[in-house]
PyMOL Python script that loads the backbone (N, CA, C, O; Angstrom):
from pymol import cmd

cmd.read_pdbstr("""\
ATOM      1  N   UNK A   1       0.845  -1.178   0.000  1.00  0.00           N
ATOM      2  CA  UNK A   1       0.000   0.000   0.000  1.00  0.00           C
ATOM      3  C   UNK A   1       0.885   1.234   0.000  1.00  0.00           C
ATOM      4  O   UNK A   1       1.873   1.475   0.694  1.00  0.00           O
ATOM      5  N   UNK A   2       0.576   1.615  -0.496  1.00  0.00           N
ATOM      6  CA  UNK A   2       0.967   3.676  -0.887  1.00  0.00           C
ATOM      7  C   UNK A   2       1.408   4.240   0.596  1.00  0.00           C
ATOM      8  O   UNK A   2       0.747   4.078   1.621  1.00  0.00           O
ATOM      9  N   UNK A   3       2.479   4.833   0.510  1.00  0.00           N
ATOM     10  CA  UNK A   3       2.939   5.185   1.831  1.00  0.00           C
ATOM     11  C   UNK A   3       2.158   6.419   2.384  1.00  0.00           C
ATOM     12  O   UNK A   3       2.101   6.828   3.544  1.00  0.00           O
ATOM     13  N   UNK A   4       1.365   7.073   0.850  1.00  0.00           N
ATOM     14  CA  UNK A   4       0.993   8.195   1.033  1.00  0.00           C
ATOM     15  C   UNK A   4      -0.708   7.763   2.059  1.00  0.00           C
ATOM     16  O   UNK A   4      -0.993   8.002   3.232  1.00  0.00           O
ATOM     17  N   UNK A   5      -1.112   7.410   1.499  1.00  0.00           N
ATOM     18  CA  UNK A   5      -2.339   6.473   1.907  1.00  0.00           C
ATOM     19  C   UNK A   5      -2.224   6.275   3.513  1.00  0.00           C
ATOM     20  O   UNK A   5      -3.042   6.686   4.336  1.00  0.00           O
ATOM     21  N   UNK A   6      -1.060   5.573   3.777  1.00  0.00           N
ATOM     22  CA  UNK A   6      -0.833   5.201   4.891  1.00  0.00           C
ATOM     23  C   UNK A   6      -0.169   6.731   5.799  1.00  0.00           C
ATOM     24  O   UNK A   6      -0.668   7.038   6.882  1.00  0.00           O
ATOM     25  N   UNK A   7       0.215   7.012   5.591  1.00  0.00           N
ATOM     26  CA  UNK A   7       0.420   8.553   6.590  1.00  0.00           C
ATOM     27  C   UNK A   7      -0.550   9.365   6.975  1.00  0.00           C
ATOM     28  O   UNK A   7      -0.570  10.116   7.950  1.00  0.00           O
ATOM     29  N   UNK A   8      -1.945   9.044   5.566  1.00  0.00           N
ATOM     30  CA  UNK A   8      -2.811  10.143   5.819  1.00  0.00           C
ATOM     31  C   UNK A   8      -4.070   9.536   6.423  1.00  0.00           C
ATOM     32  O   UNK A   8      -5.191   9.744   5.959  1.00  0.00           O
ATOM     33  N   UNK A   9      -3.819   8.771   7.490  1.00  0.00           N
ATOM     34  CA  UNK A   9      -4.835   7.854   8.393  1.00  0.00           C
ATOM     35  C   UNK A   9      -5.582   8.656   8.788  1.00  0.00           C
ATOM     36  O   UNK A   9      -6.775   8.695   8.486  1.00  0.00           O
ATOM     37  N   UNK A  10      -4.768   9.748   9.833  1.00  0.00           N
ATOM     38  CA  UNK A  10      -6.328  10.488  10.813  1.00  0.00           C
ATOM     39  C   UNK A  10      -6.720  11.418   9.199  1.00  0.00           C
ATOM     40  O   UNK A  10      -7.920  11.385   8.929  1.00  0.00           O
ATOM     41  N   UNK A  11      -6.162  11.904   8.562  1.00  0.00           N
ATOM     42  CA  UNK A  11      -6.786  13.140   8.116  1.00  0.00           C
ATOM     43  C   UNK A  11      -8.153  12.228   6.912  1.00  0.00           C
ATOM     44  O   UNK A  11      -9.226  12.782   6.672  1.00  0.00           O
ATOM     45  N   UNK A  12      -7.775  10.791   6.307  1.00  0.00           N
ATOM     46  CA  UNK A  12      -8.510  10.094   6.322  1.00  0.00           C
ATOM     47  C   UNK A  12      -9.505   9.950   6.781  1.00  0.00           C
ATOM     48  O   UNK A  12     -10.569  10.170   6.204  1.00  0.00           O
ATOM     49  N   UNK A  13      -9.325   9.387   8.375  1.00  0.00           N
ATOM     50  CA  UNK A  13     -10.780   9.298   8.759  1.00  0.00           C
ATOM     51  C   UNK A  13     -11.933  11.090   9.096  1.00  0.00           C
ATOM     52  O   UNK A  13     -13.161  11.131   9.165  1.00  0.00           O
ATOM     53  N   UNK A  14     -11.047  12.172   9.220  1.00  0.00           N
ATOM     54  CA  UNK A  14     -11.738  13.380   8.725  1.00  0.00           C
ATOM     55  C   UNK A  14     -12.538  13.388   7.368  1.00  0.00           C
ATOM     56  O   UNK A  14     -13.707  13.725   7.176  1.00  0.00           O
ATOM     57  N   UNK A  15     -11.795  13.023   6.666  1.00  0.00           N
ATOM     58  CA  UNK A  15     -12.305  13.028   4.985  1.00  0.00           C
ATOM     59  C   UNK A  15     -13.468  11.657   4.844  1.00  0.00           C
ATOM     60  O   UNK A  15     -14.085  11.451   3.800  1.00  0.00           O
ATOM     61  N   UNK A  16     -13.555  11.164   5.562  1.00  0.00           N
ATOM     62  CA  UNK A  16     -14.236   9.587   5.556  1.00  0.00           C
ATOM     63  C   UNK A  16     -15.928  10.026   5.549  1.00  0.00           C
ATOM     64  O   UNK A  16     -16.801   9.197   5.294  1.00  0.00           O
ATOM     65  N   UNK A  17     -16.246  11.593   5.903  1.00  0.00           N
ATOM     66  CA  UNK A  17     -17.553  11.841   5.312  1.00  0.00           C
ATOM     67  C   UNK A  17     -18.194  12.414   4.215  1.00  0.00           C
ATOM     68  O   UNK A  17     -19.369  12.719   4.014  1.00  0.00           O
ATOM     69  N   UNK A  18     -16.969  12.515   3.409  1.00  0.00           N
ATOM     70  CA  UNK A  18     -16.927  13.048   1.936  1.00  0.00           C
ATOM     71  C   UNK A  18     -16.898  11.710   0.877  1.00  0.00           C
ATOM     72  O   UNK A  18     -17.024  11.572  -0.340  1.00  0.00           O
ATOM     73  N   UNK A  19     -16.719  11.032   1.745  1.00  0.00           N
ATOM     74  CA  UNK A  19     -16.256   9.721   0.531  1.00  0.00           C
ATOM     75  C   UNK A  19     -17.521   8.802   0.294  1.00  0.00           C
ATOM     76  O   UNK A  19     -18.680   9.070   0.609  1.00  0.00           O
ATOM     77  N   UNK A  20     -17.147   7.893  -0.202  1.00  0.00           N
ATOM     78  CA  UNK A  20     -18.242   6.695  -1.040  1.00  0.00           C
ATOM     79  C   UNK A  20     -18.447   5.480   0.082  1.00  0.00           C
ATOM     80  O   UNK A  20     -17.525   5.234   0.860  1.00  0.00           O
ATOM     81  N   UNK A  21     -19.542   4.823   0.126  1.00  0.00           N
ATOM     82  CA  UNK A  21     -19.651   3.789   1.226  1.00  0.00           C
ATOM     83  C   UNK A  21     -18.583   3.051   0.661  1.00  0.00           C
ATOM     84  O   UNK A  21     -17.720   3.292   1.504  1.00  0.00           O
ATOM     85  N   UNK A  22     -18.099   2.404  -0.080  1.00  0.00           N
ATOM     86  CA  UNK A  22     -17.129   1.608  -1.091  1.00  0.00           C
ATOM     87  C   UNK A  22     -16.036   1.618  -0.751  1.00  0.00           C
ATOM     88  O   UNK A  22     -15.444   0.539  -0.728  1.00  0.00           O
ATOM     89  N   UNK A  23     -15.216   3.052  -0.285  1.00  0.00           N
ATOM     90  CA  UNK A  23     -14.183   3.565   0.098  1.00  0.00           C
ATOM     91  C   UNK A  23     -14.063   3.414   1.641  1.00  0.00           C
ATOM     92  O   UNK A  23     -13.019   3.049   2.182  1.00  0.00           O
ATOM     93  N   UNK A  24     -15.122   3.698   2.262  1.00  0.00           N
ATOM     94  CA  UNK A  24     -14.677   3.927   3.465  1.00  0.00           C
ATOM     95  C   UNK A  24     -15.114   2.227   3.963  1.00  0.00           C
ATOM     96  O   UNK A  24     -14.886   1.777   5.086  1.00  0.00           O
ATOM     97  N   UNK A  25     -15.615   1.652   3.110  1.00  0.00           N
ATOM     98  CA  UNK A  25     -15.474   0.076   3.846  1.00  0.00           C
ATOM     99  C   UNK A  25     -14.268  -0.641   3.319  1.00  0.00           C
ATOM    100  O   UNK A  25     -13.922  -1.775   3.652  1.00  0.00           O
ATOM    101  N   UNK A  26     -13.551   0.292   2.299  1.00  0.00           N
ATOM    102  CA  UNK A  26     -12.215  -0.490   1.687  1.00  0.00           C
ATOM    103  C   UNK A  26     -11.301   0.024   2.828  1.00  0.00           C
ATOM    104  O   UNK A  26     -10.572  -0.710   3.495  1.00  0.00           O
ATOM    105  N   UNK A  27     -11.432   1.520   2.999  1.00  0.00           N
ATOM    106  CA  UNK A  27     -10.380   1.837   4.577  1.00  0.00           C
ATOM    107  C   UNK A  27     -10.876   1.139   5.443  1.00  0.00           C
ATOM    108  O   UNK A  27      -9.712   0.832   5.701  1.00  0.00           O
ATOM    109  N   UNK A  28     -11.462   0.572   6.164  1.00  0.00           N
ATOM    110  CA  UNK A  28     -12.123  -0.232   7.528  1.00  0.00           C
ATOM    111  C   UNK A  28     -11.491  -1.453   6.728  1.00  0.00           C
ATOM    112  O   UNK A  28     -10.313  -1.325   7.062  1.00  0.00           O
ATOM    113  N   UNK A  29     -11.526  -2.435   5.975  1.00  0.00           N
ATOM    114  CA  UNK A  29     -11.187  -3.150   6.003  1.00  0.00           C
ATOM    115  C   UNK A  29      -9.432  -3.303   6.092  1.00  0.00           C
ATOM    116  O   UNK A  29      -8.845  -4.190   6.713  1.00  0.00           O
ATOM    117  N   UNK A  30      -8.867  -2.331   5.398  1.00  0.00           N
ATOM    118  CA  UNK A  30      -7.476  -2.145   5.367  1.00  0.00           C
ATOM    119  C   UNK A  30      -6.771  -1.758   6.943  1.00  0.00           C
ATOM    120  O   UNK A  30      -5.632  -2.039   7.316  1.00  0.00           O
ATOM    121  N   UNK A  31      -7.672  -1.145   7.587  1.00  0.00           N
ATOM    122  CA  UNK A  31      -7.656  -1.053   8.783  1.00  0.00           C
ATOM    123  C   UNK A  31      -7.349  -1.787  10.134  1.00  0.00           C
ATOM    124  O   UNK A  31      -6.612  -1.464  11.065  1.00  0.00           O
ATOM    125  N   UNK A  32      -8.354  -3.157   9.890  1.00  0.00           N
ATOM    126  CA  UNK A  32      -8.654  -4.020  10.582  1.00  0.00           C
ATOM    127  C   UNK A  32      -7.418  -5.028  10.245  1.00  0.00           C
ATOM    128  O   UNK A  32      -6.900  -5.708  11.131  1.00  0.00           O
ATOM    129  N   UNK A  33      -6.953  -5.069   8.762  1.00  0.00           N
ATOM    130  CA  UNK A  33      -5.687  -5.939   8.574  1.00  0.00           C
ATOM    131  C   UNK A  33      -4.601  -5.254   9.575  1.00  0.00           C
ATOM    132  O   UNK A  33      -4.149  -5.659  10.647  1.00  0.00           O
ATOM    133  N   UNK A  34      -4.343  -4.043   8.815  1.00  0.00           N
ATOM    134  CA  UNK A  34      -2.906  -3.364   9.414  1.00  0.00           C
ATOM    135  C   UNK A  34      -2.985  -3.423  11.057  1.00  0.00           C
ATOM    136  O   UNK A  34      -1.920  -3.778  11.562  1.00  0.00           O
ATOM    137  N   UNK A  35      -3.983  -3.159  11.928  1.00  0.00           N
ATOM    138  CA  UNK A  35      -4.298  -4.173  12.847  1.00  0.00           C
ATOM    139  C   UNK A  35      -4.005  -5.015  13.462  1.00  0.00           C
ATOM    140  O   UNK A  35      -3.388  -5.040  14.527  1.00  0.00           O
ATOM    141  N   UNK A  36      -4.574  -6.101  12.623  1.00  0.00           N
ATOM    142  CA  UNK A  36      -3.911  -7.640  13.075  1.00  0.00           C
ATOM    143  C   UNK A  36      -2.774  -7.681  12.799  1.00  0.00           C
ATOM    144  O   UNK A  36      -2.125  -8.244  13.681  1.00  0.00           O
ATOM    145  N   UNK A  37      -2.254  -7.379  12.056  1.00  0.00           N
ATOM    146  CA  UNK A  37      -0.518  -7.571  11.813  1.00  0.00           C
ATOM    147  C   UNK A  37       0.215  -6.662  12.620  1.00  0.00           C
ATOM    148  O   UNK A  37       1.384  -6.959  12.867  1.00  0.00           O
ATOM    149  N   UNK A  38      -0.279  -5.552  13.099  1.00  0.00           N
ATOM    150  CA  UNK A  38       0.458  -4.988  14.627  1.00  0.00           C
ATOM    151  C   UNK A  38       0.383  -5.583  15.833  1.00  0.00           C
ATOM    152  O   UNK A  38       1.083  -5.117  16.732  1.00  0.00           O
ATOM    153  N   UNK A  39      -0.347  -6.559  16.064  1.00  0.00           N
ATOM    154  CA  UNK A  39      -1.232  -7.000  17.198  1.00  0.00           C
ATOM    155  C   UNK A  39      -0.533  -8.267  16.850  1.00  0.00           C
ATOM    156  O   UNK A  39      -0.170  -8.689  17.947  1.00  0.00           O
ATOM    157  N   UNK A  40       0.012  -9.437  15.593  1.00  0.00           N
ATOM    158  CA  UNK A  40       0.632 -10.263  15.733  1.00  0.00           C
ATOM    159  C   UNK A  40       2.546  -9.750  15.895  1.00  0.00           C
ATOM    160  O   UNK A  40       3.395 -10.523  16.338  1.00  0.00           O
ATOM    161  N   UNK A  41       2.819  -8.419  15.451  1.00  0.00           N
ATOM    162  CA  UNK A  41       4.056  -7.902  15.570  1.00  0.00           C
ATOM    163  C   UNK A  41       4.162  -8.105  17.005  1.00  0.00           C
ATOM    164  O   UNK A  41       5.075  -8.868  17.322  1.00  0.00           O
ATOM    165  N   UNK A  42       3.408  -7.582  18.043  1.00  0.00           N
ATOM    166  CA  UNK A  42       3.820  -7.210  19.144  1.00  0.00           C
ATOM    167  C   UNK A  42       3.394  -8.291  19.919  1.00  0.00           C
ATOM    168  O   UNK A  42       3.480  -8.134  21.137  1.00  0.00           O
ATOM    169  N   UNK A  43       3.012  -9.216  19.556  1.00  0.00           N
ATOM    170  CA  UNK A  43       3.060 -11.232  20.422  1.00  0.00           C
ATOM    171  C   UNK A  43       4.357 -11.177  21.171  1.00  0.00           C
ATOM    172  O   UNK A  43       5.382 -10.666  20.720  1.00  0.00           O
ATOM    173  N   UNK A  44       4.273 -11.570  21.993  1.00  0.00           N
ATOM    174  CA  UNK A  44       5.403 -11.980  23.093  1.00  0.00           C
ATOM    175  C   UNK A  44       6.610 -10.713  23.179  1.00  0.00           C
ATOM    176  O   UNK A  44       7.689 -11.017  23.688  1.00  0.00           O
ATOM    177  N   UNK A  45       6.447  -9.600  22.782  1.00  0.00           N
ATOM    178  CA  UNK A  45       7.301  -8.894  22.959  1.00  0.00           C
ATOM    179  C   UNK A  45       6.319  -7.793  24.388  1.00  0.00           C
ATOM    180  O   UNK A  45       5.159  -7.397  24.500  1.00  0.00           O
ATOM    181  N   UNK A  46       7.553  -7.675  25.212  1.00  0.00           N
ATOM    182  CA  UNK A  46       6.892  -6.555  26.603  1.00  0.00           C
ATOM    183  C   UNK A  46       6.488  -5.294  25.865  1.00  0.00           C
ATOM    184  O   UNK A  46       5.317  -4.981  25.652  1.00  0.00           O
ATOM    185  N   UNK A  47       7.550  -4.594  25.492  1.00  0.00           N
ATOM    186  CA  UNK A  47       7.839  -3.441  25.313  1.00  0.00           C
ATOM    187  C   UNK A  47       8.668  -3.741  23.832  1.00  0.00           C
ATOM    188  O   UNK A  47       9.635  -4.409  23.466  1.00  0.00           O
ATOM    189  N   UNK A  48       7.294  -2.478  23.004  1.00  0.00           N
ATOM    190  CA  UNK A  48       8.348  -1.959  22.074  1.00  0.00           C
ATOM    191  C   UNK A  48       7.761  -0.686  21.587  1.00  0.00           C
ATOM    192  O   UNK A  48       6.605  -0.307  21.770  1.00  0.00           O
ATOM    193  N   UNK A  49       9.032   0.135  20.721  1.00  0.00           N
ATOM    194  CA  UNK A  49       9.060   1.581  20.368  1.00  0.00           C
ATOM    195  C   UNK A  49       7.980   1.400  19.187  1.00  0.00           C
ATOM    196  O   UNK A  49       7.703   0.532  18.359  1.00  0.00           O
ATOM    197  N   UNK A  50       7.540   2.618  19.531  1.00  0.00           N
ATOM    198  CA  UNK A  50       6.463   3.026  17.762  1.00  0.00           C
ATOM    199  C   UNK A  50       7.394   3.220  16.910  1.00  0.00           C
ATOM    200  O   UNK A  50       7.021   2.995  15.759  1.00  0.00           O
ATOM    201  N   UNK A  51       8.837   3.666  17.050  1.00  0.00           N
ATOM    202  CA  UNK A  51       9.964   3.604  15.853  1.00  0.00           C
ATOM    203  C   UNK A  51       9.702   2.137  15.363  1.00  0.00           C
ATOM    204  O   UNK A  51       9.172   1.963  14.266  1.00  0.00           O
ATOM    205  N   UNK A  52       9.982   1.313  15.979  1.00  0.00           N
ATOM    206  CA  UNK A  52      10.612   0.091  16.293  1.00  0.00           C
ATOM    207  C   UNK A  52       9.503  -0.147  14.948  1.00  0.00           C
ATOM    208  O   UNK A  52       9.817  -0.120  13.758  1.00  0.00           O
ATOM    209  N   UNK A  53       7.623  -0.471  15.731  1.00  0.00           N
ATOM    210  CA  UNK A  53       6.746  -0.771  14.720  1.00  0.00           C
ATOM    211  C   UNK A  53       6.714   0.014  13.099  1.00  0.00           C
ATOM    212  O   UNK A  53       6.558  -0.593  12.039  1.00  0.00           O
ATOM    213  N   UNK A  54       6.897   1.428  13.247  1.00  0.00           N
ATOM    214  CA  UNK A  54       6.668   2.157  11.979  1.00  0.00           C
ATOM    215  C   UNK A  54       7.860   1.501  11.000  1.00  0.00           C
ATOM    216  O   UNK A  54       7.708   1.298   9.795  1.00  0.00           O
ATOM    217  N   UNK A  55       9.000   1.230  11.713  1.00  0.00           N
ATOM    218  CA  UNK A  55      10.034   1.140  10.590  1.00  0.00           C
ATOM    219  C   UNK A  55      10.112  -0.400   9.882  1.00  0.00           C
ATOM    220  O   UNK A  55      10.597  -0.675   8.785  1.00  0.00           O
ATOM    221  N   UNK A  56       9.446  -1.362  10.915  1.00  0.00           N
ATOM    222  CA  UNK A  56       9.258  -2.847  10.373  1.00  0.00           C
ATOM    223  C   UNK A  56       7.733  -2.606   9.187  1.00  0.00           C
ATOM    224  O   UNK A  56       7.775  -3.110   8.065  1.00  0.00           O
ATOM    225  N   UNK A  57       6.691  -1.923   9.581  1.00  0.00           N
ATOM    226  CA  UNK A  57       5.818  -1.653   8.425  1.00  0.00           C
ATOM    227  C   UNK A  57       5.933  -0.903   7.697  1.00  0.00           C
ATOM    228  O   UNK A  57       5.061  -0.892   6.829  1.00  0.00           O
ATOM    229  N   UNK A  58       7.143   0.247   7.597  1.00  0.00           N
ATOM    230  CA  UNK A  58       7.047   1.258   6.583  1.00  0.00           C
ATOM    231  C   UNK A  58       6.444   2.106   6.485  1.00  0.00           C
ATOM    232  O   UNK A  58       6.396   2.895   5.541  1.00  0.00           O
ATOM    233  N   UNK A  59       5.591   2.101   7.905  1.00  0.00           N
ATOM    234  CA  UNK A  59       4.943   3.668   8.047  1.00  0.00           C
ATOM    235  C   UNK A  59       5.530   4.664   8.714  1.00  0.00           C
ATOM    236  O   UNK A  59       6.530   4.692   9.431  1.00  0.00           O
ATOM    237  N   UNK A  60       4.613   5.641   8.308  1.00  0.00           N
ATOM    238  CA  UNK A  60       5.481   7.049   9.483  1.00  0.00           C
ATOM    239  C   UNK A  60       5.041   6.692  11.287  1.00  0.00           C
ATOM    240  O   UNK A  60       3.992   6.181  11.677  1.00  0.00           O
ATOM    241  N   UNK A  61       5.955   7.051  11.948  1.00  0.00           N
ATOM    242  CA  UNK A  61       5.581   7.367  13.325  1.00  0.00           C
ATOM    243  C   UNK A  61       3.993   7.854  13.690  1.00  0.00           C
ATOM    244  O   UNK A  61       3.268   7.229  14.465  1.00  0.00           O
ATOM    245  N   UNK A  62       3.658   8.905  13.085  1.00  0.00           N
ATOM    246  CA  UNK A  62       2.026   9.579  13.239  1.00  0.00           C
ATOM    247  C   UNK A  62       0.982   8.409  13.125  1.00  0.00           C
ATOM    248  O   UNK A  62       0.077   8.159  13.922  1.00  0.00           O
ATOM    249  N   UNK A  63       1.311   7.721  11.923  1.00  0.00           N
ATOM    250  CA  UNK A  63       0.592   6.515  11.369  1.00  0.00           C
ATOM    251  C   UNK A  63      -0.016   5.939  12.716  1.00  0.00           C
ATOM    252  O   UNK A  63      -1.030   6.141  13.384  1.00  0.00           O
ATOM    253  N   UNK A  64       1.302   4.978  12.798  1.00  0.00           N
ATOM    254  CA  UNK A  64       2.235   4.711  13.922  1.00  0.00           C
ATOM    255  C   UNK A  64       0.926   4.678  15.153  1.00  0.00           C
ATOM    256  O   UNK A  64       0.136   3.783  15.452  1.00  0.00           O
ATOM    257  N   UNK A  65       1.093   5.913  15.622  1.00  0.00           N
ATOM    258  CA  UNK A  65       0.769   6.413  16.745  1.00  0.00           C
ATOM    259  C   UNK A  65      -0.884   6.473  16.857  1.00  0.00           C
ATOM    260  O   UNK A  65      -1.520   6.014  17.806  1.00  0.00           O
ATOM    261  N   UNK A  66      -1.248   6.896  16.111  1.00  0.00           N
ATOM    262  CA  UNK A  66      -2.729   6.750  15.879  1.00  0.00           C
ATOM    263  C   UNK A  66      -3.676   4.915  16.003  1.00  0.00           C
ATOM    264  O   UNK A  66      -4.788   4.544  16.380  1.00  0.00           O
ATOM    265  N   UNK A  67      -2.224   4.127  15.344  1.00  0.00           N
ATOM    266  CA  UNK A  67      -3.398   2.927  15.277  1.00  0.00           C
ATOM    267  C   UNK A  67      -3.448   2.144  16.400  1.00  0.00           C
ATOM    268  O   UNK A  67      -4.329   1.383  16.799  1.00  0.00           O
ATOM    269  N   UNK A  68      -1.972   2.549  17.027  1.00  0.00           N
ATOM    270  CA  UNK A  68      -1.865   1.958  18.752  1.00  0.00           C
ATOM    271  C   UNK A  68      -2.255   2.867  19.705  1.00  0.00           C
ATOM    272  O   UNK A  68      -2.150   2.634  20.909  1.00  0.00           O
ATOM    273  N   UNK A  69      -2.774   4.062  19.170  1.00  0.00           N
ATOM    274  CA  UNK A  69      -3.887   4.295  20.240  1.00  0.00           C
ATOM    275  C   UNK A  69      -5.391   4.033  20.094  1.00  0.00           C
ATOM    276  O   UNK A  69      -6.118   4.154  21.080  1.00  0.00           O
ATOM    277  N   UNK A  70      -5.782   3.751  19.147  1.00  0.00           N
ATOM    278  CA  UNK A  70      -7.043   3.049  18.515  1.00  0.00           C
ATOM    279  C   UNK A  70      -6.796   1.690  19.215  1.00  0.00           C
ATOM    280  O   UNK A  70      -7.798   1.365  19.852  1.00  0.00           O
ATOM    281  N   UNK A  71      -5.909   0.896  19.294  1.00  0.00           N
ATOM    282  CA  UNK A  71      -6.080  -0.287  19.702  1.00  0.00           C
ATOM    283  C   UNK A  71      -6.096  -0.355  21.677  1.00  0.00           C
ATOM    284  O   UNK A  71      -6.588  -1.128  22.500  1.00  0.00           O
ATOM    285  N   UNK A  72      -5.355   0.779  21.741  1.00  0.00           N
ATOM    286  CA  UNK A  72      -5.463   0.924  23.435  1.00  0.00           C
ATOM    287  C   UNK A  72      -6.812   1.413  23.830  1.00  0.00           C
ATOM    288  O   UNK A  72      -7.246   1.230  24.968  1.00  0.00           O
ATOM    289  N   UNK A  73      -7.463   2.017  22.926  1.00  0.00           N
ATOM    290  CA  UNK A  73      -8.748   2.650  23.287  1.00  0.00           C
ATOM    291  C   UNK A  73      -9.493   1.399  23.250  1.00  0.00           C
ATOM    292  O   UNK A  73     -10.289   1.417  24.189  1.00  0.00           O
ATOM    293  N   UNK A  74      -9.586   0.313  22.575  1.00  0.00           N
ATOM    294  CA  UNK A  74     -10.510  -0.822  22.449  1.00  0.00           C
ATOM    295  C   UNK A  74      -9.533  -1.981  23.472  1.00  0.00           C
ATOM    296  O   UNK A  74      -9.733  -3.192  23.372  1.00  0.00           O
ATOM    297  N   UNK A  75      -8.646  -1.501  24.284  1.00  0.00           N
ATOM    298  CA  UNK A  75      -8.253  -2.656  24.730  1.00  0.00           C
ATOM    299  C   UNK A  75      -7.640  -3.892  24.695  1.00  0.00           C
ATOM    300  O   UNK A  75      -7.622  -4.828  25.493  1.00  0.00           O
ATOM    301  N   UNK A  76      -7.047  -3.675  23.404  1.00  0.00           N
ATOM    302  CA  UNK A  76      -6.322  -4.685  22.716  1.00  0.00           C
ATOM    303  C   UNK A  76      -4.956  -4.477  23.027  1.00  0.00           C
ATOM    304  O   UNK A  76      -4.093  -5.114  22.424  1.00  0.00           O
ATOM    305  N   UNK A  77      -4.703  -3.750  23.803  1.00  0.00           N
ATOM    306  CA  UNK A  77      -2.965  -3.263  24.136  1.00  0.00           C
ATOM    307  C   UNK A  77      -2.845  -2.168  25.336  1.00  0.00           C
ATOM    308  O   UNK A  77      -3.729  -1.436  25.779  1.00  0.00           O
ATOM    309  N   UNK A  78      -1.813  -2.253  25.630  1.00  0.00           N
ATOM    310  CA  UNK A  78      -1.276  -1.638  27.232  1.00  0.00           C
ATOM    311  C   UNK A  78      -0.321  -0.425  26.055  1.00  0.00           C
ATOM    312  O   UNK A  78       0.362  -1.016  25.220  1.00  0.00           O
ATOM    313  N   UNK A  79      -0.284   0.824  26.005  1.00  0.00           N
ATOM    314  CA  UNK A  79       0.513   1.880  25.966  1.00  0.00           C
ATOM    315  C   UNK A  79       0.822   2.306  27.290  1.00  0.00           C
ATOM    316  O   UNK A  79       0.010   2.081  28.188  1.00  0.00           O
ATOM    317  N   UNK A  80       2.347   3.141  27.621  1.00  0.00           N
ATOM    318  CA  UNK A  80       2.931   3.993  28.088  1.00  0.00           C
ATOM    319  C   UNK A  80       3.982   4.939  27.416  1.00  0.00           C
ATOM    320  O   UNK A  80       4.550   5.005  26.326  1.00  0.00           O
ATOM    321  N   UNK A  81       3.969   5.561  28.459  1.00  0.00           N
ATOM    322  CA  UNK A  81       4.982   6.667  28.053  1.00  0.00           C
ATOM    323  C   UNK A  81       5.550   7.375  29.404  1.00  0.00           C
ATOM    324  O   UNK A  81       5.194   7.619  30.557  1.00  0.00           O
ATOM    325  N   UNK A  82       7.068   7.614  28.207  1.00  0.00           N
ATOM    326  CA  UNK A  82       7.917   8.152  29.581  1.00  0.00           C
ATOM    327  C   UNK A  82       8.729   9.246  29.472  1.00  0.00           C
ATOM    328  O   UNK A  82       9.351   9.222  28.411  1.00  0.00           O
ATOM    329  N   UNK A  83       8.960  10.179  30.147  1.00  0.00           N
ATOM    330  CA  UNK A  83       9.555  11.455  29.774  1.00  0.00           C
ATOM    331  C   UNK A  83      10.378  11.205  28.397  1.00  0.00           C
ATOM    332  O   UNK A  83      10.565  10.169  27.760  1.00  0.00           O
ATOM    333  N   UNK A  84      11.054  13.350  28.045  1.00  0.00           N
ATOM    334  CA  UNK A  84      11.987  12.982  27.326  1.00  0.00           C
ATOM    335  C   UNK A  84      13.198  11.825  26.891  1.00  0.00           C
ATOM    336  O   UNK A  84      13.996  11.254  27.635  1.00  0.00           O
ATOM    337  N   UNK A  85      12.996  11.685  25.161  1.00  0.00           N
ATOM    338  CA  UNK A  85      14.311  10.958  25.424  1.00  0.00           C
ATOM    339  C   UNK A  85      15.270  11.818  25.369  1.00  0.00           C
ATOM    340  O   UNK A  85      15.185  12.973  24.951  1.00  0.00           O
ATOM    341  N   UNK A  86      16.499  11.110  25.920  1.00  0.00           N
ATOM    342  CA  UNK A  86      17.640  11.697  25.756  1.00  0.00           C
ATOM    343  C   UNK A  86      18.628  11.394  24.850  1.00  0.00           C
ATOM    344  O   UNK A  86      19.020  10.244  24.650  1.00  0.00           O
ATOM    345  N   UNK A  87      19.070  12.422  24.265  1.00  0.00           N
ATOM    346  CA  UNK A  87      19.643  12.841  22.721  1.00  0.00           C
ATOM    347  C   UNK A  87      18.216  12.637  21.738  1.00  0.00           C
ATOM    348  O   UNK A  87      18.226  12.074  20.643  1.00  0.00           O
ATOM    349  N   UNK A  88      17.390  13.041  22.190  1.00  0.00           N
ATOM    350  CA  UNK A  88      16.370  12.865  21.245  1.00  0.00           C
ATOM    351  C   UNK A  88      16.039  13.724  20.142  1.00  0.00           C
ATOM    352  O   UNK A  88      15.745  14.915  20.244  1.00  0.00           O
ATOM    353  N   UNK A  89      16.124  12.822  18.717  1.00  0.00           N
ATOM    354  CA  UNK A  89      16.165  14.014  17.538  1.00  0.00           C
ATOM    355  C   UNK A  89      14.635  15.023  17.457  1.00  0.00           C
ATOM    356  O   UNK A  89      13.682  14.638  18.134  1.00  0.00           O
ATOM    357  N   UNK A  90      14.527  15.987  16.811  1.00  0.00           N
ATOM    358  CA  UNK A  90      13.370  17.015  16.767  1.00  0.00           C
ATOM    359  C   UNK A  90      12.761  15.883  15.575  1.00  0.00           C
ATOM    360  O   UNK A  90      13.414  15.541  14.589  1.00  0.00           O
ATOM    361  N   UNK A  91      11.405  15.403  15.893  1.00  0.00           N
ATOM    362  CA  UNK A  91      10.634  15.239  14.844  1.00  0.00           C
ATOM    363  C   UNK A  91       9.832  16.100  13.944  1.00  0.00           C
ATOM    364  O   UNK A  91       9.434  17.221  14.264  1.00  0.00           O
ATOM    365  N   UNK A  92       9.660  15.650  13.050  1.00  0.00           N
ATOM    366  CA  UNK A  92       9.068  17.263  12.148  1.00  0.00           C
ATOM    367  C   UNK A  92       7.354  16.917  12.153  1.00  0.00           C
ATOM    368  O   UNK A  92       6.562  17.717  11.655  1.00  0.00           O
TER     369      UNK A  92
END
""", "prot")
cmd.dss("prot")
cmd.show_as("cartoon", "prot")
cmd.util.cbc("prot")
cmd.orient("prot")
């Protein structure tokens, strides 16, 4: 899938009332995959970075960040967070 596609998740689901039933059940379904394949990524691992996930799927961080909090909101996963990192680069 289009990297572009995939970065533009939330602004996606903004735009998701302009679109075609067709479309927005092709995003829900694409959804629900990328999903399960985060949810089998993170099997037996404690802890890992949203770098860690974005860079094994090829998405951006934002991506990233949005679908593991969608999945913490339904309970399918434990997020935290912890202060600055240190030497941490400026994300844009």
């Amino acid at each position: 899938m289009s990297k572009e596609v995939i970065s533009a998740v939330s602004h996606s689901y903004e735009l998701a009332t302009y679109s075609t039933p067709e479309l927005r059940g092709l995003f829900n379904d694409w959804m629900r995959e990328i999903e399960k394949e985060i949810l089998v990524f993170l099997t037996g691992r404690e802890k890992v970075d949203p770098d860690e996930v974005a860079s094994y799927f090829k998405l951006n961080r934002e991506s990233v960040l949005f679908i593991l909090g969608k999945l913490a909101r339904e309970g399918k996963i434990e997020m935290q967070a912890w202060g600055p990192r240190k030497n941490s680069r400026k994300r844009k």
